[in-house]
C-alpha positions as CSV (number, residue, x, y, z in Angstrom):
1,X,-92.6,48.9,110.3
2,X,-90.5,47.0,113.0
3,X,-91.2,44.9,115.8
4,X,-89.0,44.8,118.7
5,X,-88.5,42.2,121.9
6,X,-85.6,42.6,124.2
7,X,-84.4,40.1,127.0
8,X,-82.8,42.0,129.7
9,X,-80.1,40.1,132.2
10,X,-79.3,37.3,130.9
11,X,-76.7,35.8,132.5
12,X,-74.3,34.8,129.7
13,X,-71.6,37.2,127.9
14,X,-72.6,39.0,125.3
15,X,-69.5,37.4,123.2
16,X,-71.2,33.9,123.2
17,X,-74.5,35.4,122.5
18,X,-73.2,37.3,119.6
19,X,-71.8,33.7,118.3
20,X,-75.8,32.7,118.3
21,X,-76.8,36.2,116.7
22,X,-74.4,36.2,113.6
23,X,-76.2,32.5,112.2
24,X,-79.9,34.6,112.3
25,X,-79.2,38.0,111.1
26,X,-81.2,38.6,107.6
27,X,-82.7,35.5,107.5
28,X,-86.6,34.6,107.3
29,X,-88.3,34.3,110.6
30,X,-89.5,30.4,110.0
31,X,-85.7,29.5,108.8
32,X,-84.2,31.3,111.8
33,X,-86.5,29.4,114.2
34,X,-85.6,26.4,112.6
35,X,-81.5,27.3,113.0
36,X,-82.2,28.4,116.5
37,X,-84.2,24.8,116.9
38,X,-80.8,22.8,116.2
39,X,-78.1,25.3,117.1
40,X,-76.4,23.6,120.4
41,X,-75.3,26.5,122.2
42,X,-76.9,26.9,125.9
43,X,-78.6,30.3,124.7
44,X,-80.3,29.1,121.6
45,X,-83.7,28.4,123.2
46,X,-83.5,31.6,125.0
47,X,-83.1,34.1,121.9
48,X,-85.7,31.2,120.0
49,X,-88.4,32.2,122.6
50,X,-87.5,36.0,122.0
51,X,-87.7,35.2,118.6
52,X,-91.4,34.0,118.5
53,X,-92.1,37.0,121.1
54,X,-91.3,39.1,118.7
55,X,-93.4,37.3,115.8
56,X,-96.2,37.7,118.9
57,X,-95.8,41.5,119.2
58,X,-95.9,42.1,115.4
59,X,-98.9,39.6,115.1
60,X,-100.8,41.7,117.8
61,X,-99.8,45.0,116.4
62,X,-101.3,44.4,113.3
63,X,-104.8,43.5,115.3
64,X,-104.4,46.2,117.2
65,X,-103.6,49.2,114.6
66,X,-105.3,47.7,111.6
67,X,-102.1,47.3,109.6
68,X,-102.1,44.3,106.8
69,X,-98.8,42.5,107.9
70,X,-98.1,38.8,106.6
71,X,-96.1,37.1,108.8
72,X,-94.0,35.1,106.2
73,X,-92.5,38.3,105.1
74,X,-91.0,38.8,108.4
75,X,-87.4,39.0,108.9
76,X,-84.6,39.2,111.4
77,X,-83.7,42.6,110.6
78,X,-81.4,43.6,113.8
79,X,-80.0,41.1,116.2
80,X,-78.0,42.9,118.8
81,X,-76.7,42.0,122.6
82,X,-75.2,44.3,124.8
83,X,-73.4,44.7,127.9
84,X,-75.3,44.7,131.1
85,X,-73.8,45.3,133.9
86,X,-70.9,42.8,135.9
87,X,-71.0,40.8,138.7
88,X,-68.3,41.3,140.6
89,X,-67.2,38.1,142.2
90,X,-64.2,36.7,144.2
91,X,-62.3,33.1,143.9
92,X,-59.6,32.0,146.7
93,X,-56.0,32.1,145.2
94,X,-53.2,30.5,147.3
95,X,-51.5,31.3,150.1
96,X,-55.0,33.1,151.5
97,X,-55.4,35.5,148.5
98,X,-58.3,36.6,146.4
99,X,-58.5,36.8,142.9
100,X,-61.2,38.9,141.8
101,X,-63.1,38.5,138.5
102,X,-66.7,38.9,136.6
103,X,-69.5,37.6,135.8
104,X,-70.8,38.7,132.7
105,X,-74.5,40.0,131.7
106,X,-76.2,40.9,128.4
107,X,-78.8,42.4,127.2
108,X,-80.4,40.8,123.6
109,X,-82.3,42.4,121.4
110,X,-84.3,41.8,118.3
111,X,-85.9,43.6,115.8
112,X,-87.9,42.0,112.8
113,X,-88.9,43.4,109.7
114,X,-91.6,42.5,106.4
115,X,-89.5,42.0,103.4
116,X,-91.2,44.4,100.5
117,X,-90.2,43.1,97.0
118,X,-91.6,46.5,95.6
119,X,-90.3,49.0,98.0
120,X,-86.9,47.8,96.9
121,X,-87.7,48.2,93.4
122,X,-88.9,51.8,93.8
123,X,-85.6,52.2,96.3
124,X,-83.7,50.9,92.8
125,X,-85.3,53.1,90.2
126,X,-84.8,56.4,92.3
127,X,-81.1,55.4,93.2
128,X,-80.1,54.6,89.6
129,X,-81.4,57.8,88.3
130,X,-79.8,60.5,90.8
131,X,-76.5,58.3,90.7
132,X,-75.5,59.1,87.4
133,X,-73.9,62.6,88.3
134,X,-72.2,60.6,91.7
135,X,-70.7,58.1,89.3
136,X,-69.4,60.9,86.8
137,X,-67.8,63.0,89.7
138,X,-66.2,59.7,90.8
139,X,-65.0,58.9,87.5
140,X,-63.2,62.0,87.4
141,X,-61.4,61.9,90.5
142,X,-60.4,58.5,89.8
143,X,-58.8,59.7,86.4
144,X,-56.6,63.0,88.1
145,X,-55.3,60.7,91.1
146,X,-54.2,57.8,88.0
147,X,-52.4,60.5,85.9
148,X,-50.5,61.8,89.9
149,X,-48.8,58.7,90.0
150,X,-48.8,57.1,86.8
151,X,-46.3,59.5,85.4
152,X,-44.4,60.0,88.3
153,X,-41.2,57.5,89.4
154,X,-41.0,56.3,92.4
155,X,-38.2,58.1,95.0
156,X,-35.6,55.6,96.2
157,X,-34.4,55.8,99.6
158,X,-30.9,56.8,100.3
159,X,-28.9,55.4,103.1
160,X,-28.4,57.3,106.4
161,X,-24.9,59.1,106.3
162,X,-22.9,57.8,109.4
């Protein structure tokens, strides 16, 4: 199960928010609070409160549909910002010109996930058995493009006739 919160027009570039994104991704919700607590960029405390919204939706859809969720499980699973639209906006240049340029606006997005110790041993078990075959066909294709160019010389390069 996931459990989204999205902050629509904020009025900083994605780039910069994307800076704040990249320390959170994977990690546990308390320990990206905590980063998001003492990280000094100016949109820290915005994507902290989206954070704890989205620890807030999860919380109430567990009430609400009956679902057993702990909340210490819960991770950052997707942290994404996109590109809302530009300002458009005009400076004065010299000699009565205008240069034009743009404000830019994202939109942030979070998703947060439980970590399942067992799911992942289940996905394990059923991966290691159907890869067998995957790893013998790789094996082999390895092998015929090792014996192309292992007994094979290399071809010099000849001059350009002039």
């Amino acid at each position: 199960m996931e459990f989204r919160a999205e902050a629509r027009f904020q009025r900083v570039s994605p780039q910069k928010v994307r800076l704040v994104l990249d320390l959170i991704k994977g990690m546990r919700v308390e320990r990206a609070l905590d980063t998001l607590a003492f990280t000094k960029k100016r949109i820290a405390p915005d994507i902290h409160k989206l954070v704890r919204s989205a620890v807030q939706n999860a919380t109430y859809l567990s009430d609400e549909k009956g679902l057993d969720i702990d909340v210490d499980n819960l991770y950052v699973k997707r942290a994404v910002a996109n590109e809302g639209p530009r300002l458009k906006r005009i400076r004065p240049a010299p000699m009565g010109r205008a240069f034009r340029y743009q404000r830019r606006i994202s939109h942030i997005e979070i998703a947060l996930a439980e970590k399942n110790a067992q799911a992942k041993d289940d996905v394990a078990t059923v991966v290691g058995e159907d890869s067998a075959p995957v790893k013998a066909a790789a094996a082999k294709t390895s092998a015929k493009t090792k014996g192309k160019t292992a007994g094979k010389p290399a071809k010099k390069k000849s001059a350009a006739k002039r």
